[in-house]
ZAMIZA-129381 format. One record per atom (N, C-alpha, C): residue in one letter; x, y, z. Coordinates in steps of 0.001 Angstrom, whole numbers, plus 500000, padded with zeros to 6 digits. Each point is the difference from the previous one (the first is absolute). Example, Ala and Ser with C-alpha at 12.3 -4.5 7.8 and 13.67 -1.06 7.14 Angstrom:
<atoms>
A513190494310507800;A499110501190500000;A500900501200500000;S499650501050499280;S500820501190500060;S499230501090500730;
</atoms>
This chain:
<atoms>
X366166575205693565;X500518498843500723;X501025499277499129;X501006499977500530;X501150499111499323;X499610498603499764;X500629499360498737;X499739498514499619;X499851498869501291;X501137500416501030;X500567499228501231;X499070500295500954;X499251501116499763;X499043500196501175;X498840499281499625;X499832499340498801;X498571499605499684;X499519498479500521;X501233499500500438;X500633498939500774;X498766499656500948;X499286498922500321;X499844499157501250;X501126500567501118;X499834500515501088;X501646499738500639;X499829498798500338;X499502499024499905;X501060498812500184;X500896499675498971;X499145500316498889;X500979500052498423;X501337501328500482;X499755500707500584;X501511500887500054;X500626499780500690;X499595499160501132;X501114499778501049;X500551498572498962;X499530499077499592;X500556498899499034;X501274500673498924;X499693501024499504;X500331500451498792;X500841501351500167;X500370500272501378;X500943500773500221;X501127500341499620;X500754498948499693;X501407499947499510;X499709499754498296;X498737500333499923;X500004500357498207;X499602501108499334;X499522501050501670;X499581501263499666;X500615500741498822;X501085500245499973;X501058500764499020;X500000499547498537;X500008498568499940;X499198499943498467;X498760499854499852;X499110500350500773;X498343500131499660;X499876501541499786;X501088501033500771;X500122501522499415;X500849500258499105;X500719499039499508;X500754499763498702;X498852499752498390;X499576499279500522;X498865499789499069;X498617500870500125;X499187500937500556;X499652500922500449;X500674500991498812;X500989500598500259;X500780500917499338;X499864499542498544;X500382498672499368;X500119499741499077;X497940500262499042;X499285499312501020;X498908500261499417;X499523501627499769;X499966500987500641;X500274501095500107;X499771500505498357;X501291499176498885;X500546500539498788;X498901498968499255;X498969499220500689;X499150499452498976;X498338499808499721;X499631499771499312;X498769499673499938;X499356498667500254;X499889499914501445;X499823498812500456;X498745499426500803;X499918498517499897;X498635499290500210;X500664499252501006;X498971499542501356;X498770500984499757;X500609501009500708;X498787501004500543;X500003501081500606;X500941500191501071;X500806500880500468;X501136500205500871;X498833499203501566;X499464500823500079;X499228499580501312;X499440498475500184;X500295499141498853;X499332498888500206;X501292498880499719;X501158500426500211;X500697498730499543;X500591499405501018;X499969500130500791;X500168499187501212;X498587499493500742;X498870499785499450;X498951499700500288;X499802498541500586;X500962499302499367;X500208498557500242;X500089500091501248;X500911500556500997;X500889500698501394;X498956500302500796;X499126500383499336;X499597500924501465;X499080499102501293;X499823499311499791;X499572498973501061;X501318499510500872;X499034499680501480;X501458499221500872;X500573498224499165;X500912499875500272;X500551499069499404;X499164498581500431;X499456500200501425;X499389498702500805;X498994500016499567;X499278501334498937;X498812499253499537;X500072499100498079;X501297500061499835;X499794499042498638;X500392498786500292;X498842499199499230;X500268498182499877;X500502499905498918;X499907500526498926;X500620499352498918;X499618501305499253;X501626499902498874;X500318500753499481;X500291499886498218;X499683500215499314;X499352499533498779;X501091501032499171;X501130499842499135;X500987500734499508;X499528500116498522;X500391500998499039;X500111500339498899;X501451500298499373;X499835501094498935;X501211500412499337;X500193501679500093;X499197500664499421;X499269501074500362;X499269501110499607;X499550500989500029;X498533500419500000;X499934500107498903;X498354500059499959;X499804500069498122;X500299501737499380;X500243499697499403;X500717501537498914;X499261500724499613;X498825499943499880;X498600500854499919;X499931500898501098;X500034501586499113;X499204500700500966;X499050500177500632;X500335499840501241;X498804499869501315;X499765498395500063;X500372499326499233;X499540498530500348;X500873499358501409;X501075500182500524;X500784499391500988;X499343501163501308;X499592498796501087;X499644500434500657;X500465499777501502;X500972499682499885;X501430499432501086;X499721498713500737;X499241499510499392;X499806498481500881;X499952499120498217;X501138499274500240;X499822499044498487;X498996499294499622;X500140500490498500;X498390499368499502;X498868500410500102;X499732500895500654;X499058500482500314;X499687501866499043;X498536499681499951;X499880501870499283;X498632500403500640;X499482501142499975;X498830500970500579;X499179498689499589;X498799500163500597;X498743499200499879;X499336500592498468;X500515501143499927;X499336500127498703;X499779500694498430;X501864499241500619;X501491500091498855;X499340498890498624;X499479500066498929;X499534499436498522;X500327500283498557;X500699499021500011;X499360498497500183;X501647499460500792;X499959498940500878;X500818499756500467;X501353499117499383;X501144500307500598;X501141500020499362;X500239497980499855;X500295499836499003;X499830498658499344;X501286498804501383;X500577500471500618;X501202499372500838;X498635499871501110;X498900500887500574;X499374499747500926;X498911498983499624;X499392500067498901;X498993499436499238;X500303498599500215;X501300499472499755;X500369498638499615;X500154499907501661;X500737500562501304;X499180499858501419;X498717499190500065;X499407501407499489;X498122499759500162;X499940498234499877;X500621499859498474;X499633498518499586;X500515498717500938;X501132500592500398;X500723498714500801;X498993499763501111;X499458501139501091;X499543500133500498;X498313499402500043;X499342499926498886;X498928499480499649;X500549498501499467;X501225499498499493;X499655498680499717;X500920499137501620;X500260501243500835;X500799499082501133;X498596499323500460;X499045501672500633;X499318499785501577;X498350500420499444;X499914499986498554;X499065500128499613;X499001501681500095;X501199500889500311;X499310501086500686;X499976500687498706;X498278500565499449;X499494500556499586;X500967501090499091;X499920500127498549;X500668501033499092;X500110501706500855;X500878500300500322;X500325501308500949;X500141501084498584;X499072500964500171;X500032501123498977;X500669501347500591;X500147499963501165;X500910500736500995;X501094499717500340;X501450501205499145;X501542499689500779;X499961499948501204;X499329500879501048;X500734500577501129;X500377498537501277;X501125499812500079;X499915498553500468;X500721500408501897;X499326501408499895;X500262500797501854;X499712498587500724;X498270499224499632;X499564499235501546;X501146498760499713;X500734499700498940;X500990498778500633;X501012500906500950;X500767500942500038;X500627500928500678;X499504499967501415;X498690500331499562;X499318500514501873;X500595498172500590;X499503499242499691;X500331498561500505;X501591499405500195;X500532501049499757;X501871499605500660;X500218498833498235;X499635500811498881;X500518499717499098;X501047500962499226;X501169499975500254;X500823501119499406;X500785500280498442;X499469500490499267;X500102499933498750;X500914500865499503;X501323499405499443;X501137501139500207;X500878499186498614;X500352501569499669;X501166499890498691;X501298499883500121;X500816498767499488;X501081500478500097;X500942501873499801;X499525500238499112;X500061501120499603;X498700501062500470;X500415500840500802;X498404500653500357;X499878500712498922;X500776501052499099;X499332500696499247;X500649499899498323;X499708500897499432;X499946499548498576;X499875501486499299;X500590500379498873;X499934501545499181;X498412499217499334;X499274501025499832;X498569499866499150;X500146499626498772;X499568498910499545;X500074499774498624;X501143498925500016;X500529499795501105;X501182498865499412;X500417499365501416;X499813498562499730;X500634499102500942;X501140499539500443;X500181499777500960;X501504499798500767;X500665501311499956;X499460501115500007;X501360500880499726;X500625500844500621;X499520499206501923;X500726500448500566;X500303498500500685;X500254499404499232;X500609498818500403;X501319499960500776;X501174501148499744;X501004500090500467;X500159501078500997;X498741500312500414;X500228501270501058;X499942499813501562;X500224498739500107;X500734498810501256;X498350499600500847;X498865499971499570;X498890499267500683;X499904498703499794;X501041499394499662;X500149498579500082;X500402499929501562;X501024500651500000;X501376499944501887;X498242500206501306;X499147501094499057;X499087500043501367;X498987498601499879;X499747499854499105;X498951498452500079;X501085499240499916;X501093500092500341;X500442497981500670;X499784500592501585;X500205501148500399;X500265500337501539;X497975499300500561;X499365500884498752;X498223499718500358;X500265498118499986;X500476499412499631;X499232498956499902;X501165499258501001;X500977500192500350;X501392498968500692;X498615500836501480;X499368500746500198;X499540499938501262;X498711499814500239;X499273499528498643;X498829499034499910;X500063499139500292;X501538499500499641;X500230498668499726;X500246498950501893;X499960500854500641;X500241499855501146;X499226499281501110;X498472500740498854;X499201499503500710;X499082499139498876;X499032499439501184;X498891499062499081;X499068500797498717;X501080499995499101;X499275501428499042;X499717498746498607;X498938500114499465;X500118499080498982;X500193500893498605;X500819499362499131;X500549500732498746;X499996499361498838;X499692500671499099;X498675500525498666;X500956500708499678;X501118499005498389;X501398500784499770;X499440499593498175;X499403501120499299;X499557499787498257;X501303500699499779;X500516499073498935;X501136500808499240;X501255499338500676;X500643500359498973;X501427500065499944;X500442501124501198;X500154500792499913;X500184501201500961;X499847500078501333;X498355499162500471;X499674499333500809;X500637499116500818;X500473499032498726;X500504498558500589;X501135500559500705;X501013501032499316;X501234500552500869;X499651499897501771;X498610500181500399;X499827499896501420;X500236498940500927;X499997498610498903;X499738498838500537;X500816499403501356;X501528500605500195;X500421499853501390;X499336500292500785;X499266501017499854;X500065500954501239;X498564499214500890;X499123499048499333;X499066499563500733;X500335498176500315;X499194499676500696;X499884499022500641;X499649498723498616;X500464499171499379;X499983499736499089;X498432498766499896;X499427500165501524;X498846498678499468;X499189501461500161;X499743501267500013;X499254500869499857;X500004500721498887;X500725499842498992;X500268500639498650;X499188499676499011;X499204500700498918;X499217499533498912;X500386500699498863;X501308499335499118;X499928501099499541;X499426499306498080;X500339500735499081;X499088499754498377;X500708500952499484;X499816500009498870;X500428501113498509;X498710500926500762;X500482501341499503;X499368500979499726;X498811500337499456;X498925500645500575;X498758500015499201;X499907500384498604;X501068501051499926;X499835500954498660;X499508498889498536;X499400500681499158;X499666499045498395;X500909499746499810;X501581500231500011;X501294499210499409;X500153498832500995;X499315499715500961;X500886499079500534;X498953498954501105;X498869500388499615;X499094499739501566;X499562498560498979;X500359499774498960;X499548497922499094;X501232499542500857;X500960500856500244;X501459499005500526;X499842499466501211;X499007499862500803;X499875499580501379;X499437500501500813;X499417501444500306;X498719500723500241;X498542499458500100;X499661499701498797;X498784499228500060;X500178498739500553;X498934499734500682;X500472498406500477;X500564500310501218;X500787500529500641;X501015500097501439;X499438499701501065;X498895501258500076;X498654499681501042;X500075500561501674;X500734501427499549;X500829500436500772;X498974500827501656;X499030499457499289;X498470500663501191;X499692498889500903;X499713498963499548;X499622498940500819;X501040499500500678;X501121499995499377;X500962499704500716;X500820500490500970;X499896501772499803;X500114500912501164;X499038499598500885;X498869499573499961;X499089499979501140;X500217498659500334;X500323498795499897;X500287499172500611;X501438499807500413;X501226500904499711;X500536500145500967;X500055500844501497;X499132501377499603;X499648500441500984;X499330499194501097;X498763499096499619;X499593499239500695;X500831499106500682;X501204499352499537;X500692499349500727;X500924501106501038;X500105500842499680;X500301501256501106;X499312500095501194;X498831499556499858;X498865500446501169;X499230501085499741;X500127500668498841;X499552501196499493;X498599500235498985;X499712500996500069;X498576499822498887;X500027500055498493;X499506499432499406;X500270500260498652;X499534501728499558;X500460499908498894;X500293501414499081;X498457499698499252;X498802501072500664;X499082500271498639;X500159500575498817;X500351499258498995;X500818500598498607;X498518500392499251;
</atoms>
């Protein structure tokens, strides 16, 4: 199955007129050793678009083999010991909403709940970050998010990289902070409170909160 076929079609009918560089990049991965797995990097995608509320951005996948598991931030349930950018999650997460130390990456059930967890960059050579930073998956996540942005999607923008999204949403629905990673998650990460506050804007949506 081609990269483009791994698509939601609602994600392909959206993303049509970007087919040619998603088999541009396809080709290019081809010549590499890349994370995560061919079959899982459009994983973010594969749901209809009407079922995400909010969409929670990164930078992109972790560089460990087998650790990126195409939904950001997230690794196997029983991937150990877990990668220190999710860990400091865990923590925000326990000093937002009080929810219990999580010894498990796999963060699928925020996903199942129309939580969409997506990299600027979907993939990455093993062993080293950003380094397909220039192989144009920036052009496809502004297209993913200018048609999030459309709708009542609430957005969860860590990072610098992230913040690049910030047009594209509704600006009293935006949450965004520094980056989880250990370089950067003292700069405004901790403290943000980016759970409770997704769920009380959802709530002002009319919508249910996110069991985190």
């Amino acid at each position: 199955m081609s990269l483009f076929e791994q698509l939601h079609t609602d994600w392909q009918s959206v993303l049509y007129s970007l087919r040619p560089k998603i088999e541009g990049i396809e080709e290019r991965l081809q010549l590499e050793d890349t994370t995560p797995e061919y079959h899982k990097i459009f994983r973010a995608l594969a749901s209809p678009i009407s079922d995400t509320r909010v969409v929670i951005v990164g930078q992109d996948p972790y560089p460990g083999a087998g650790q990126a598991q195409g939904l950001a931030f997230s690794v196997e349930s029983h991937d150990m010991p877990l990668p220190a950018t999710l860990k400091n999650i865990f923590k925000e997460l326990h000093n937002d909403i009080a929810v219990s130390q999580v010894d498990k990456g796999d963060l699928s059930a925020w996903a199942r709940q129309g939580v969409m967890l997506l990299n600027r960059n979907l993939t990455t050579r093993v062993g080293s970050s950003l380094a397909h930073k220039n192989f144009g998956w920036q052009e496809i996540t502004n297209e993913v998010a200018r048609h999030l942005g459309a709708r009542p999607v609430v957005a969860v923008l860590w990072g610098k990289d992230a913040g690049q999204l910030t047009p594209y949403f509704r600006q009293d629905l935006i949450i965004s902070s520094a980056h989880p990673s250990p370089l950067s998650a003292y700069r405004g990460f901790f403290g943000s409170k980016p759970f409770s506050r997704t769920n009380e804007l959802l709530i002002k949506l009319g919508g249910q909160p996110i069991q985190w």
